[in-house]
N, CA and C of each residue as an Amber inpcrd file, in Angstrom:
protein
   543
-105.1990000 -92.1020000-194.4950000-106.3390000 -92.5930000-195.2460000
-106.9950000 -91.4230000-195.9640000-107.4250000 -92.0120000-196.9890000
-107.5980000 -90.9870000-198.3780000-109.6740000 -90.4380000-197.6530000
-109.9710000 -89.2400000-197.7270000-111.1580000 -89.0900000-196.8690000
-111.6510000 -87.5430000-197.6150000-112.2070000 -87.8980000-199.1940000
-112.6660000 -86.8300000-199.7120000-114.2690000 -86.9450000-199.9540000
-114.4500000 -85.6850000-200.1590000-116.1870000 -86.1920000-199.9160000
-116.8910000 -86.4000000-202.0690000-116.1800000 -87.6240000-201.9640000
-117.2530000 -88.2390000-203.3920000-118.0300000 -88.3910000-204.1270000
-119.4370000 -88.2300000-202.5870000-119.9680000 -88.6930000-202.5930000
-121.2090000 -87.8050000-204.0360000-121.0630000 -86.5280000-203.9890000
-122.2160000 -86.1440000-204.9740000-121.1430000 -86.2550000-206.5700000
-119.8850000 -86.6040000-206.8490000-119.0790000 -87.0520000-207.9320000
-119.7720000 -88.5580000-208.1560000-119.4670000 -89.0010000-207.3060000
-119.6320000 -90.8350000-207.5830000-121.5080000 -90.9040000-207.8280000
-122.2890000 -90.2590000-207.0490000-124.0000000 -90.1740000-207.2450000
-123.8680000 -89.6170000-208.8560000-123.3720000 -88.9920000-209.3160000
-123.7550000 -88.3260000-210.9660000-123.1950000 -89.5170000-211.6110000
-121.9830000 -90.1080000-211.1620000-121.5160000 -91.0470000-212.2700000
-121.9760000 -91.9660000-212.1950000-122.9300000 -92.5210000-211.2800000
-124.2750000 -93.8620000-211.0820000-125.4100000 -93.3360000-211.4770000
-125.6200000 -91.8980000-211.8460000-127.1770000 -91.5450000-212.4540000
-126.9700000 -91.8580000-213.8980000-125.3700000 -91.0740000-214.4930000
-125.3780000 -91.3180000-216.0090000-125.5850000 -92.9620000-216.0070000
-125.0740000 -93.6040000-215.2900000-125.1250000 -95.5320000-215.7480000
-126.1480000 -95.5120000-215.3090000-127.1760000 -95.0130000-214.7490000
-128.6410000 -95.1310000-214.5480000-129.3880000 -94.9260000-215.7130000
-128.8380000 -93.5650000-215.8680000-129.7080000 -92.8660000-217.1900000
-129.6300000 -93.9620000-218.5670000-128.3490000 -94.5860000-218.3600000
-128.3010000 -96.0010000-219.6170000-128.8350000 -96.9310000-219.4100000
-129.4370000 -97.2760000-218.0970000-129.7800000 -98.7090000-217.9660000
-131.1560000 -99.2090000-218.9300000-131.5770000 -98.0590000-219.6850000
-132.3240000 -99.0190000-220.7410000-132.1680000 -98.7310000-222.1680000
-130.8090000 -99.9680000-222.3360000-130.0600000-100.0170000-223.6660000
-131.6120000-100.7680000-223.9390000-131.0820000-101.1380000-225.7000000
-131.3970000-101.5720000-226.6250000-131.2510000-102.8180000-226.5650000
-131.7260000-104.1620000-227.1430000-130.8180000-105.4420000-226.5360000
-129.5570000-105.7600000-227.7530000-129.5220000-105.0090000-228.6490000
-128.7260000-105.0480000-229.8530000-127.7770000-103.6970000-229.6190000
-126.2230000-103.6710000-229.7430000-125.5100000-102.8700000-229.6580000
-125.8590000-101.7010000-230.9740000-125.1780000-100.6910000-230.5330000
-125.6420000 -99.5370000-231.4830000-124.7860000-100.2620000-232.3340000
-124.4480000 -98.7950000-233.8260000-123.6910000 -99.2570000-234.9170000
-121.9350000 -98.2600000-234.4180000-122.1270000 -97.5030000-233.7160000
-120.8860000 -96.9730000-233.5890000-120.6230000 -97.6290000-232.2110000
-120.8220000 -98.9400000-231.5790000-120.4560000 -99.6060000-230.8260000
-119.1860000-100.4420000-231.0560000-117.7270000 -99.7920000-230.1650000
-116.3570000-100.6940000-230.4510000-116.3650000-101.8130000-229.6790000
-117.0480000-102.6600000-229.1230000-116.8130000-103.5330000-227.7490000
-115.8800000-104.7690000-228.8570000-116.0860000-104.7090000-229.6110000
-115.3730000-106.0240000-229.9500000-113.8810000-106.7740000-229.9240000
-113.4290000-104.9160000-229.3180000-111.5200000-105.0350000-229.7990000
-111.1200000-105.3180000-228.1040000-112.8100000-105.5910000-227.1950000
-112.1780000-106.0040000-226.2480000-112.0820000-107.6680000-225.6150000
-112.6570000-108.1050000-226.8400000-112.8160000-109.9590000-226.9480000
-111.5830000-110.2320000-226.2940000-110.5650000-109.8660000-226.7220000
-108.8470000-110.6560000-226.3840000-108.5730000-109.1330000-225.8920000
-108.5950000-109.2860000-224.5060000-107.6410000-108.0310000-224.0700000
-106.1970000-107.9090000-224.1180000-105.4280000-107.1680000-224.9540000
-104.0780000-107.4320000-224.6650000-103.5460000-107.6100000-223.8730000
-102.3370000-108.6040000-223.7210000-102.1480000-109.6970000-222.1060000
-101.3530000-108.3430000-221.5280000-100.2340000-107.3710000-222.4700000
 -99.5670000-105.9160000-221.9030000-100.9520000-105.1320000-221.0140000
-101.6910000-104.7890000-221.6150000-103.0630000-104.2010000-220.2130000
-103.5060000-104.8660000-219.6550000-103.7080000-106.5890000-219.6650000
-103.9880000-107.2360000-218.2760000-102.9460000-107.2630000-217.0030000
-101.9590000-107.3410000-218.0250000-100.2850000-107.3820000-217.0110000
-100.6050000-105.8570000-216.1060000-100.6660000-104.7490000-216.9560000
-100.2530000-103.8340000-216.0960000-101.5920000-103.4960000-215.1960000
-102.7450000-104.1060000-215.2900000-103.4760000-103.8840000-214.5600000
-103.7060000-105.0440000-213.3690000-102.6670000-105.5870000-213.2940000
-102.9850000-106.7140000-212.2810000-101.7720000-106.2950000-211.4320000
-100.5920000-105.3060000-212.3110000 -99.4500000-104.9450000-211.6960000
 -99.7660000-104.0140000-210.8170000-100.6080000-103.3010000-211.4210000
-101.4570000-102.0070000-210.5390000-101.8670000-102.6610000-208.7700000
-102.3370000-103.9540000-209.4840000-103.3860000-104.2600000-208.0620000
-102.4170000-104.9860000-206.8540000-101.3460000-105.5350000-207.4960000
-100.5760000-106.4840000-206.6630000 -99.5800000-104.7780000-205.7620000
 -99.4610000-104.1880000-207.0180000 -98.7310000-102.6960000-205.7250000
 -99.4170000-101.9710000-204.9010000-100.7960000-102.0900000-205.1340000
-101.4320000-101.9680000-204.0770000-101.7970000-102.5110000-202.4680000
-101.7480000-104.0660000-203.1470000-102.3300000-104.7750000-201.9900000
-100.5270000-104.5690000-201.1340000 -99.4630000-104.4920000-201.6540000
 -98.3640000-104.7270000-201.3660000 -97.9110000-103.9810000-200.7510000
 -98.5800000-102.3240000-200.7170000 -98.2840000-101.0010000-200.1970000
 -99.3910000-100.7100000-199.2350000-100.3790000-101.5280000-199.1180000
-101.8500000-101.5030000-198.3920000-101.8850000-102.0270000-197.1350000
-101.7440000-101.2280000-195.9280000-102.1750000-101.7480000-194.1760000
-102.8850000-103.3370000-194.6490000-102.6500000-104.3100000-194.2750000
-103.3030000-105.4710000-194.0870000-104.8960000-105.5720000-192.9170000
-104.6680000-104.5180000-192.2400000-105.2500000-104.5080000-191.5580000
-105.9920000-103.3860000-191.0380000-106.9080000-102.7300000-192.1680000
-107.1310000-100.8290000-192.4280000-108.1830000-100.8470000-191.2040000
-108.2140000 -99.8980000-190.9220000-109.0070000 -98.9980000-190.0180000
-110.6820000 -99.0500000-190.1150000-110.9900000 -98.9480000-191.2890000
-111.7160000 -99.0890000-191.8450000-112.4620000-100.6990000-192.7230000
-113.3050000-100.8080000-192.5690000-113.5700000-102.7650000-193.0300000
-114.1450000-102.2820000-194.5870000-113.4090000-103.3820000-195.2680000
-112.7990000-103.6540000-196.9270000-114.9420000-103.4600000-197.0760000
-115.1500000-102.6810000-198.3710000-116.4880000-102.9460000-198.9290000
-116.8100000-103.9930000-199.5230000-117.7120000-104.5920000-199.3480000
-117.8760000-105.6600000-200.7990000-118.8330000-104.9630000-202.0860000
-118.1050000-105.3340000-202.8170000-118.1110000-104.6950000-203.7620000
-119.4820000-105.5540000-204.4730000-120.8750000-105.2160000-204.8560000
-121.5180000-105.9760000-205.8170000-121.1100000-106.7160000-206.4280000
-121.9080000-107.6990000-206.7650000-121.7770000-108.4910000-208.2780000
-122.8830000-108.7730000-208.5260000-122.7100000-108.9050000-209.7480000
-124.1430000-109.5800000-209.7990000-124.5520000-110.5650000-209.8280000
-123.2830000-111.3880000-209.5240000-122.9650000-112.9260000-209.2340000
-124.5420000-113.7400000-209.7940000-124.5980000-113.3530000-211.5950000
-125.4350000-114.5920000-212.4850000-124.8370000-114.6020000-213.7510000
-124.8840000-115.6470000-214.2110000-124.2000000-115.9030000-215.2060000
-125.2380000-115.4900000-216.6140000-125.2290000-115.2900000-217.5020000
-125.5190000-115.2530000-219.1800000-126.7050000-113.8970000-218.6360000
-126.3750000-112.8850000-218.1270000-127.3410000-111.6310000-218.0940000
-127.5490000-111.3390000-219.3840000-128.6690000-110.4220000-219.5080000
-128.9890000-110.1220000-221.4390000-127.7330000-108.9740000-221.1420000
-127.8000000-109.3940000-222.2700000-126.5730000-108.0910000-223.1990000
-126.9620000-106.9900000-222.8440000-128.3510000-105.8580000-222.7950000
-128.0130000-104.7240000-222.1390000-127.8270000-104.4640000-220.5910000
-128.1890000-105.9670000-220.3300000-127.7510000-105.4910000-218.4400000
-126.0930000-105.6940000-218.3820000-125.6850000-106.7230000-219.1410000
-124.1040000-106.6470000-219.3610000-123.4700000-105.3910000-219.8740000
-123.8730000-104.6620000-220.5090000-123.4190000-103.2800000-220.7840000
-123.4320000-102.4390000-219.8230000-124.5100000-102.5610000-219.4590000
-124.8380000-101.3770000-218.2300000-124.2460000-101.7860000-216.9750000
-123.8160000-103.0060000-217.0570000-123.3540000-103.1840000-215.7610000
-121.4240000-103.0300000-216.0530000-121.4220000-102.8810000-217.2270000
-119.5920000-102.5270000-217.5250000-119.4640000-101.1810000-217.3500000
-120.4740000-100.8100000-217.5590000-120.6920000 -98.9010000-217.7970000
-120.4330000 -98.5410000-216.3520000-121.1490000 -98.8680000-215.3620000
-121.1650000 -98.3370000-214.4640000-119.9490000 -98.9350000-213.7520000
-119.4510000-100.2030000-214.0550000-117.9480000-100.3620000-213.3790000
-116.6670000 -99.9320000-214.3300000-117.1790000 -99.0600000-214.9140000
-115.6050000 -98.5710000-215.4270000-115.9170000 -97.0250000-215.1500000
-117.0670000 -96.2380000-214.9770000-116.8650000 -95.4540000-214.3920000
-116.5260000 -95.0870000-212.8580000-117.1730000 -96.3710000-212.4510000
-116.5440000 -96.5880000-210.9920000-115.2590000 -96.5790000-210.4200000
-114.5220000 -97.4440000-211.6560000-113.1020000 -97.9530000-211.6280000
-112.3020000 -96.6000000-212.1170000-112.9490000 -95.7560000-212.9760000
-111.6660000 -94.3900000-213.3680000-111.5360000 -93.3230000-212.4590000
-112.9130000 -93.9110000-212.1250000-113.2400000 -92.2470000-210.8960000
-112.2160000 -92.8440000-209.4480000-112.2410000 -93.7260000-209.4000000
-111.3360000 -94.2850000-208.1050000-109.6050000 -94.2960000-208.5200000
-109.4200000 -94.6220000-210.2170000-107.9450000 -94.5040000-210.5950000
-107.9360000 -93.0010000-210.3950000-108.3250000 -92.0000000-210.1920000
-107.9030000 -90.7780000-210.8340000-107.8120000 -90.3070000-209.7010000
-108.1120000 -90.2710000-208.1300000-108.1220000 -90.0460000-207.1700000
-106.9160000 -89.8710000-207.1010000-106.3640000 -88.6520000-206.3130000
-104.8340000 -88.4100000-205.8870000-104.2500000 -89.7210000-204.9790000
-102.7150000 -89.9110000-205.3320000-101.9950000 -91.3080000-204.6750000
-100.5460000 -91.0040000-205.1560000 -99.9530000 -91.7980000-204.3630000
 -98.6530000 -91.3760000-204.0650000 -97.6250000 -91.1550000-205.4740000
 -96.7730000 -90.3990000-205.7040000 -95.8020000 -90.2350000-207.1000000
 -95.6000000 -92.1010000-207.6820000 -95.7090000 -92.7820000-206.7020000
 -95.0570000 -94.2910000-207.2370000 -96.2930000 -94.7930000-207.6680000
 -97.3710000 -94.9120000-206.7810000 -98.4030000 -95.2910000-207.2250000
 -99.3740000 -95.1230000-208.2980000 -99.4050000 -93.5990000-208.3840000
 -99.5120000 -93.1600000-209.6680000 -99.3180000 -93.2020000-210.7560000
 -97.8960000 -93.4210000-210.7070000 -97.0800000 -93.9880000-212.1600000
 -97.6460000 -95.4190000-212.5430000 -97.8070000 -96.2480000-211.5380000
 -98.2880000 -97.5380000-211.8110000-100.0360000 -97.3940000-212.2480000
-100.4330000 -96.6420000-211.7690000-101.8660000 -96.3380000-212.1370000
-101.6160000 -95.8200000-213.4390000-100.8050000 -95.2620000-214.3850000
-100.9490000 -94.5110000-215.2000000-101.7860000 -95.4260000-216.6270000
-100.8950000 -96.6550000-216.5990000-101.4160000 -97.3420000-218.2120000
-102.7590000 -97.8320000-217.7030000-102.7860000 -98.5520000-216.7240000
-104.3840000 -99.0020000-216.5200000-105.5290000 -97.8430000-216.4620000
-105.1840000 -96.9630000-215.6770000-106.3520000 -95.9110000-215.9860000
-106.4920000 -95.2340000-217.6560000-105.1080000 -95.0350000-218.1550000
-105.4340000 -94.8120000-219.7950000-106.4200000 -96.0280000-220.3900000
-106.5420000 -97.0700000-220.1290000-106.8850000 -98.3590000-220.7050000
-108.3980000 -98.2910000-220.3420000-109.0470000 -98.1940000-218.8730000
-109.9420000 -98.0020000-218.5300000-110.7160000 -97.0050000-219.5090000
-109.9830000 -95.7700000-218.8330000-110.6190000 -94.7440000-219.5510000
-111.4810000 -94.5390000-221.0150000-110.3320000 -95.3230000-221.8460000
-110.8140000 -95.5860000-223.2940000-111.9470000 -96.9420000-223.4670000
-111.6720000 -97.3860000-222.7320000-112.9180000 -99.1200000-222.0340000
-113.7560000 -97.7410000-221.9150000-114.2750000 -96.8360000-221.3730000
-114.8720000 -96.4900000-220.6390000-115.9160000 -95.4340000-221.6240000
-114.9710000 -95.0900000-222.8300000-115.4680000 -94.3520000-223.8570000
-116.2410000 -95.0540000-224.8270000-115.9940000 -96.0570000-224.8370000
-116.0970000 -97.1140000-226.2480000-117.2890000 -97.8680000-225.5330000
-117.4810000 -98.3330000-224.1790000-118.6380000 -98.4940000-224.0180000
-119.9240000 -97.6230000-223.8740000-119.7680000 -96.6090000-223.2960000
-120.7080000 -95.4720000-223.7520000-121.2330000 -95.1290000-224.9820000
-119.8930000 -95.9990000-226.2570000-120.9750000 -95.5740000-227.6940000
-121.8420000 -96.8680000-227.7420000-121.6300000 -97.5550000-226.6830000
-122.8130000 -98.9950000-226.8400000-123.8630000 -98.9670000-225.8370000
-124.6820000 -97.7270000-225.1450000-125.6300000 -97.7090000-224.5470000
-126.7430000 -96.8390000-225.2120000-127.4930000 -97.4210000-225.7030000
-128.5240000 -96.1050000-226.2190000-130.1710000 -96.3660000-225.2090000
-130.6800000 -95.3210000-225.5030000-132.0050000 -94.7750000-224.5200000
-132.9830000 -95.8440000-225.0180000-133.6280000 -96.6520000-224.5490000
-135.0860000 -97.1460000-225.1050000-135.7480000 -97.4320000-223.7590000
-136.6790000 -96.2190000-223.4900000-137.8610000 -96.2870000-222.6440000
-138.8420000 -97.5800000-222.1400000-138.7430000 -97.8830000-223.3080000
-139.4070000 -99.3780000-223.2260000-138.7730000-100.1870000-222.6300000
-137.5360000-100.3400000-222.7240000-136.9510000-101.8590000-222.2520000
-136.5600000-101.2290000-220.4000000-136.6490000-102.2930000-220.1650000
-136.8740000-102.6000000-218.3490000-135.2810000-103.0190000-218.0430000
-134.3660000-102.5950000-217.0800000-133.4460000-103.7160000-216.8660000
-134.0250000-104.7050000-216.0880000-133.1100000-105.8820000-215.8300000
-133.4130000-106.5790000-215.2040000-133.4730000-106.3520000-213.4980000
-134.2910000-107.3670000-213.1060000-134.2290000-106.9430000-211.2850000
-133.1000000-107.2220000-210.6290000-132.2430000-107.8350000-211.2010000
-130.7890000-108.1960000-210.3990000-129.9490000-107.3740000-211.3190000
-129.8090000-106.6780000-212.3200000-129.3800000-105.5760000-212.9000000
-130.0260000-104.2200000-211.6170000-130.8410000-103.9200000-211.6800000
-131.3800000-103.0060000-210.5600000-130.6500000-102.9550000-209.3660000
-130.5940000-104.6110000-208.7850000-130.3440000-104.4870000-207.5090000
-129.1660000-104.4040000-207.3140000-128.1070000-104.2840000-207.9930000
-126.5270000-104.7490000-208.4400000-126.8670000-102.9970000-208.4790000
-127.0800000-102.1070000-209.2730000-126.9440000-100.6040000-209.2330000
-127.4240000 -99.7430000-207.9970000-128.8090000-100.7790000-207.2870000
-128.6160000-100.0450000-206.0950000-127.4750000-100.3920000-205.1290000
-127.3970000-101.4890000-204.9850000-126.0670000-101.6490000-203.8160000
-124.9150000-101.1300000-204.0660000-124.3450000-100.5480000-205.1860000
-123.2740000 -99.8130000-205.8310000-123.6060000 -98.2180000-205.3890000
-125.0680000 -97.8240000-205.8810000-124.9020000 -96.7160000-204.8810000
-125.0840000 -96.4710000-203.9900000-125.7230000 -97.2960000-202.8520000
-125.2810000 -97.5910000-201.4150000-123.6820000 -97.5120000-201.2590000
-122.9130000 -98.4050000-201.7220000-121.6070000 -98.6490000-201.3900000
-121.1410000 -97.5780000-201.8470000-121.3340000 -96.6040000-202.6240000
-120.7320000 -95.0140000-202.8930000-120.4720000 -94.0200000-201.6260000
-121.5230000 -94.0340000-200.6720000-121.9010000 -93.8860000-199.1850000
-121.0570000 -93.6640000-198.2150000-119.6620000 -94.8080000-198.7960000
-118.5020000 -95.4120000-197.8350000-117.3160000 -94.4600000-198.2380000
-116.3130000 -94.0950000-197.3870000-115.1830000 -93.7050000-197.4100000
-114.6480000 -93.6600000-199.0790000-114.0890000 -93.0040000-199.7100000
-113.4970000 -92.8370000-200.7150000-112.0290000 -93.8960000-200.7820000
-111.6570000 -94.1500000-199.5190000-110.2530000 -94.8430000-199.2730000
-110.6150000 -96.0230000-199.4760000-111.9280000 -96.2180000-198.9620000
-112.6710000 -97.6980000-198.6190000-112.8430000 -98.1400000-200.2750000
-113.5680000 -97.5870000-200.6920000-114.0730000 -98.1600000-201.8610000
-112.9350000 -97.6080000-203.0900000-111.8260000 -97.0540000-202.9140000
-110.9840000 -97.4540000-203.6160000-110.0050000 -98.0260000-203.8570000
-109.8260000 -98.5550000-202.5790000-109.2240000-100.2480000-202.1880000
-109.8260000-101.7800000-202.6300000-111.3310000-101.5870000-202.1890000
-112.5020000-102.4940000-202.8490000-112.0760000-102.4020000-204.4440000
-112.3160000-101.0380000-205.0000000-112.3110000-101.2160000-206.2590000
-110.8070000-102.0530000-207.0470000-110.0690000-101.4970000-206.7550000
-108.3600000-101.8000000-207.2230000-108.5120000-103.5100000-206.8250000
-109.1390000-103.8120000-206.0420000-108.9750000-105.2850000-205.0880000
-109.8460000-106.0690000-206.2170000-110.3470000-105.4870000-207.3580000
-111.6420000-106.0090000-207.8070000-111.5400000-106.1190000-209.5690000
-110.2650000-105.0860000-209.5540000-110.3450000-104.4730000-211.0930000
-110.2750000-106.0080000-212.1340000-109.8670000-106.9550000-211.8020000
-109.1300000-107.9930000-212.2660000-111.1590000-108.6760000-213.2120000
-112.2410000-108.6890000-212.1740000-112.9730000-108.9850000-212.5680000
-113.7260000-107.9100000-213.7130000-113.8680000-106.3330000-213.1540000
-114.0130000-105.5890000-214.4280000-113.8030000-105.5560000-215.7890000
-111.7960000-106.4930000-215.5520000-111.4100000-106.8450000-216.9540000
-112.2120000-107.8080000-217.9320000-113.0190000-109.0540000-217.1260000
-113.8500000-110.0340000-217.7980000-114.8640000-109.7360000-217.8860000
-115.7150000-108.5590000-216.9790000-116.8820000-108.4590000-217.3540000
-117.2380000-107.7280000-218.4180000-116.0970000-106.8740000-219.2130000
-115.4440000-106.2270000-220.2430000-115.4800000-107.5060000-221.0290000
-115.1590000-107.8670000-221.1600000-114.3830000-109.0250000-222.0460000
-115.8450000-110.0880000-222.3100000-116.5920000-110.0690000-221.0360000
-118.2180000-110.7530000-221.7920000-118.9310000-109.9270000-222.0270000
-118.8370000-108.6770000-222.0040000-119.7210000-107.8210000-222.7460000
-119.5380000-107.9130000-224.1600000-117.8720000-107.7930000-224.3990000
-117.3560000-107.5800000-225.8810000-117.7260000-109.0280000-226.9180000
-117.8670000-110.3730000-226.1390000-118.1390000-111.7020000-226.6190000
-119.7970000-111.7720000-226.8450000-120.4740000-110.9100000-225.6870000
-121.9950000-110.8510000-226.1400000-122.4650000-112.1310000-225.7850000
-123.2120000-113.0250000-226.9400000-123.8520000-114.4990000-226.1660000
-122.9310000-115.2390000-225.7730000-121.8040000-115.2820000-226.5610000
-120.5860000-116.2270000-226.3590000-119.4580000-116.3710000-224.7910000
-120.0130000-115.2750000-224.1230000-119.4730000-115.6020000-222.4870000
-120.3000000-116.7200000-221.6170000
């Protein structure tokens, strides 16, 4: 079991999605989210291929008990808590792909973490600073329990995460649709 200490890596990469949590409610102008409306079915494939070699290569029965992973389990959030809440799960999700794993596994990690990664760039040009705007309280509480759950084993929560990526892809995908999810 994978047992590195994360924990002040994963705290900076929940302050920067902190430091965004008060977008604008209108995307900037150098904002790409749109080319992620229709994700190509080749990066859903290989990111679901990712997850099925995981669960497939994964103790059924770890040592350690599976995290649950937040949600923010509500439907039609405003558009900057939907941003901010993609922001902080794709940095979640690269920082956990990039973690050392086996020569096979790796290879299978390779296209989904390229895919992420660039998800991961392209939403960052869609968060800008406005002091004024508040996130929401279930936007809040969805970022604190994420960095609570940072807390946990590195093995732990990058099992959670991989176990999870499948929903990252849609919450991507209603960020990029905006009112229309």
């Amino acid at each position: 079991m994978l047992c590195l200490s994360l924990t002040p890596l994963l705290v900076l990469m929940l302050g920067v999605s902190l430091g965004a949590a008060f977008p604008q409610e209108t995307l900037r102008k150098g904002c790409r989210l749109s080319k992620y409306r229709n994700i190509v079915p080749e990066k859903q494939k290989a990111v679901d291929r990712m997850r099925q070699e995981f669960v497939s290569t994964t103790d059924p029965h770890p040592s350690a008990p599976m995290l649950r992973v937040p949600n923010p389990g509500y439907s039609h959030p405003q558009m900057s808590d939907r941003v901010v809440l993609v922001a902080a799960e794709l940095n979640l999700t690269t920082a956990m792909l990039e973690l050392p794993a086996a020569p096979s596994f790796a290879e299978v990690c390779r296209q989904p973490l390229e895919f992420f990664t660039q998800a991961r760039e392209d939403v960052r040009g869609c968060v800008s600073v406005d002091p004024s705007h508040q996130p929401s309280g279930r936007l809040r509480h969805w970022l604190h329990k994420l960095q609570a759950a940072m807390r946990t084993s590195a093995a732990c929560l990058r099992a959670t995460t991989i176990l999870h990526v499948m929903q990252v892809l849609d919450n991507l995908r209603c960020a990029a649709l905006q009112d229309k999810c």
